[in-house]
ROMAR-926946 format. One record per residue (C-alpha): residue number from 0; x negated, y negated, z. Coordinates in steps of 0.25 Angstrom, whole numbers, always signed. Layout:
<nodes>
@pos:NUM	X:X	Y:Y	Z:Z
...
</nodes>
This chain:
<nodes>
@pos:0	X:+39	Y:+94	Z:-56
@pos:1	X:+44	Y:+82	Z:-51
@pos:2	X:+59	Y:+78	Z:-48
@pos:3	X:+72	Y:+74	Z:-60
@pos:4	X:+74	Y:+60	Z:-53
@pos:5	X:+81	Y:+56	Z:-66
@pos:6	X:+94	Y:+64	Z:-62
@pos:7	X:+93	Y:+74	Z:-72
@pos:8	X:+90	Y:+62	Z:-84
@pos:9	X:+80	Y:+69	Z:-91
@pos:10	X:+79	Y:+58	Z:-102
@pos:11	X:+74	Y:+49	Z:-88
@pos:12	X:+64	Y:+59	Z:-86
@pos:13	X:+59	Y:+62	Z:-100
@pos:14	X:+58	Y:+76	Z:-105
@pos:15	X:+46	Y:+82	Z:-112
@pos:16	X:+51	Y:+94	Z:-120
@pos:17	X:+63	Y:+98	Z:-114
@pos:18	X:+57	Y:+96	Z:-101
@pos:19	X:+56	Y:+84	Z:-90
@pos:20	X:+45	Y:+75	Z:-93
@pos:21	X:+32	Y:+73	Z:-81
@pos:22	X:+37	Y:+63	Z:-70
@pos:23	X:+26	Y:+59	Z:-59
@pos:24	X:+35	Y:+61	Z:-48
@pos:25	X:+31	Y:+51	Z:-35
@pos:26	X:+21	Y:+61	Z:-29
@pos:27	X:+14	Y:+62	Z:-42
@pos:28	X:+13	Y:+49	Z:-49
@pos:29	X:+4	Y:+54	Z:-60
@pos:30	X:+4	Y:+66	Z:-69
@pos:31	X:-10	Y:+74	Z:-65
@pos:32	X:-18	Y:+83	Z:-74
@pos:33	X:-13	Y:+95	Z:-62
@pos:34	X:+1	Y:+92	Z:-65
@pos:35	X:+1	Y:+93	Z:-81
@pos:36	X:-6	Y:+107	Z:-78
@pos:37	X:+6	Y:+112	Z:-68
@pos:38	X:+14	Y:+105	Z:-80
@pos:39	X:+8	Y:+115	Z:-89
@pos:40	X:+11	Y:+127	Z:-80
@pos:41	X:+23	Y:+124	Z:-77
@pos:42	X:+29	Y:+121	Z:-91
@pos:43	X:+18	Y:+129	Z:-101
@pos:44	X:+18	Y:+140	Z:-92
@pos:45	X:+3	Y:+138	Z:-90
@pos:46	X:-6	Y:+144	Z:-80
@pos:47	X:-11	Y:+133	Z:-71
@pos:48	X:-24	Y:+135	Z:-76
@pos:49	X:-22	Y:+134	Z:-90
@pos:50	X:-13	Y:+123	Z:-87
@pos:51	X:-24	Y:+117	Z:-80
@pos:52	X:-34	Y:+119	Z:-90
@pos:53	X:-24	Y:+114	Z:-102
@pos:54	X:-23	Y:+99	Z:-95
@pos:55	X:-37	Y:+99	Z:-92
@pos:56	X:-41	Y:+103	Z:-107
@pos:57	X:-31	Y:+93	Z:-110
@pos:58	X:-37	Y:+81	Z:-104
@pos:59	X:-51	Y:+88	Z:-109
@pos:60	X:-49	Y:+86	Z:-122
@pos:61	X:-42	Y:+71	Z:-121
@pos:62	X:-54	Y:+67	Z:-114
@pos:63	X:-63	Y:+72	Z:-123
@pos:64	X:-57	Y:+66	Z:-134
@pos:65	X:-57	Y:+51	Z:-128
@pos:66	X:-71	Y:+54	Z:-123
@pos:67	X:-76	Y:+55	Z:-138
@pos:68	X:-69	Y:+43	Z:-141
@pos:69	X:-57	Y:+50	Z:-149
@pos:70	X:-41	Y:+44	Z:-144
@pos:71	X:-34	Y:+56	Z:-139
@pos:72	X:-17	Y:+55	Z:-146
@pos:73	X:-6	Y:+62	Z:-139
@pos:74	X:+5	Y:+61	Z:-148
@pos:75	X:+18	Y:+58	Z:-140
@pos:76	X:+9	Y:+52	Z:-128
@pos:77	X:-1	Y:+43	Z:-132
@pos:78	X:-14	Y:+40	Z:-136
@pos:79	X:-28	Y:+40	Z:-128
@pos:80	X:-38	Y:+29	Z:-135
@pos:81	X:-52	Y:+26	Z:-133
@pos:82	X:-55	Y:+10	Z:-133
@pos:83	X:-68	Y:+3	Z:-133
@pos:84	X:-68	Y:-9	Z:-124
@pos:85	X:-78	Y:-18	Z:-127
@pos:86	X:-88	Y:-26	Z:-117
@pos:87	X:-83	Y:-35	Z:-110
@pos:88	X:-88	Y:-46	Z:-99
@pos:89	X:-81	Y:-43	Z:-85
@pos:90	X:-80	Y:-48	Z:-71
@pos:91	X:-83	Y:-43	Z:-57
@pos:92	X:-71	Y:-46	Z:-50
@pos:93	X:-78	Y:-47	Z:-37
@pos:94	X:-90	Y:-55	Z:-40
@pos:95	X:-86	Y:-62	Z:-53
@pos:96	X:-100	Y:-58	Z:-61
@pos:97	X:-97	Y:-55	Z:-74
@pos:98	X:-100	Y:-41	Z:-78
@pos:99	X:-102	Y:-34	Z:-91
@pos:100	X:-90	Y:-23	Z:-96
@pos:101	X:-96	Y:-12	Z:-104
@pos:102	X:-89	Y:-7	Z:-116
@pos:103	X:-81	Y:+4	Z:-115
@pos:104	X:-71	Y:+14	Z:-122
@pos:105	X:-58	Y:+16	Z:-113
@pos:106	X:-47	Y:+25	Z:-114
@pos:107	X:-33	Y:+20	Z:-117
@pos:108	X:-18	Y:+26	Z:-118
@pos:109	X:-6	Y:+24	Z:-127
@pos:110	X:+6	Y:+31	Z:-123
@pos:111	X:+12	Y:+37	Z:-135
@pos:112	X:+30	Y:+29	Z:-139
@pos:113	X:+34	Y:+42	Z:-134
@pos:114	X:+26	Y:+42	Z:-121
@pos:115	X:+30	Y:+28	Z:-119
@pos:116	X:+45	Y:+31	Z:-123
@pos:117	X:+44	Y:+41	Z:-112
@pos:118	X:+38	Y:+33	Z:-102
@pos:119	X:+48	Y:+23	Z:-105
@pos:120	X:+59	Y:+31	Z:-104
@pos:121	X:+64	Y:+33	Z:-118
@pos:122	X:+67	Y:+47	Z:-121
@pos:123	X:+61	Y:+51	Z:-134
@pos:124	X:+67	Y:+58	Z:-145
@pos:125	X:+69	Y:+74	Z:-143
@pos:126	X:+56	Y:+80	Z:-147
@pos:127	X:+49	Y:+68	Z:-147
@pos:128	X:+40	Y:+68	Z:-136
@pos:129	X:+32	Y:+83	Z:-139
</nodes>
């Protein structure tokens, strides 16, 4: 868990129930599906591998859903969508031919007010953010 460097501020921090909220520290910039499992031991009282197998069926079932073309709603975090790009002429930056862009669905993200708030700073309402 990494280190308070807000001096014991924990409205800088953010707090998520009570408890201080995820902060990549500078050797871990980014949250890794690893370290929401230890997150889950450490806080549910999980075994490591149920903690394990919860995050992975997690991510399991949101990528099945975008897969069948469903948007995937976190309330209080934000929304996964599936957009259809249309066709599209393109360039080869190299060369400068002119190459043909396939239609394709892409996967976007909208962060949530709250999650924004939070990001932001703002600290929400007690209870808000569940």
């Amino acid at each position: 868990m990494a280190e308070d460097t807000t001096g014991g501020n924990a409205a800088a921090a953010g707090t998520i129930a009570g408890k201080p909220a995820i902060l990549p520290t500078l050797e871990t910039p980014t949250l890794t599906k690893a370290e929401l499992a230890e997150l889950l031991f450490d806080r549910l009282g999980l075994n490591k591998r149920e903690s394990k197998d919860m995050v992975e069926a997690f991510f399991e079932i949101v990528h099945g859903t975008l897969v069948t073309g469903q948007d995937v709603k976190l309330s209080g975090f934000g929304n996964f969508n599936i957009r259809r790009k249309a066709p599209r002429p393109g360039r080869n930056p190299r060369t400068g031919e002119s190459i043909p862009i396939k239609a394709r669905n892409v996967v976007t993200f909208h962060a949530s007010h709250k999650l924004k708030a939070l990001v932001q700073g703002d600290t929400p309402l007690e209870g808000e953010f569940e």
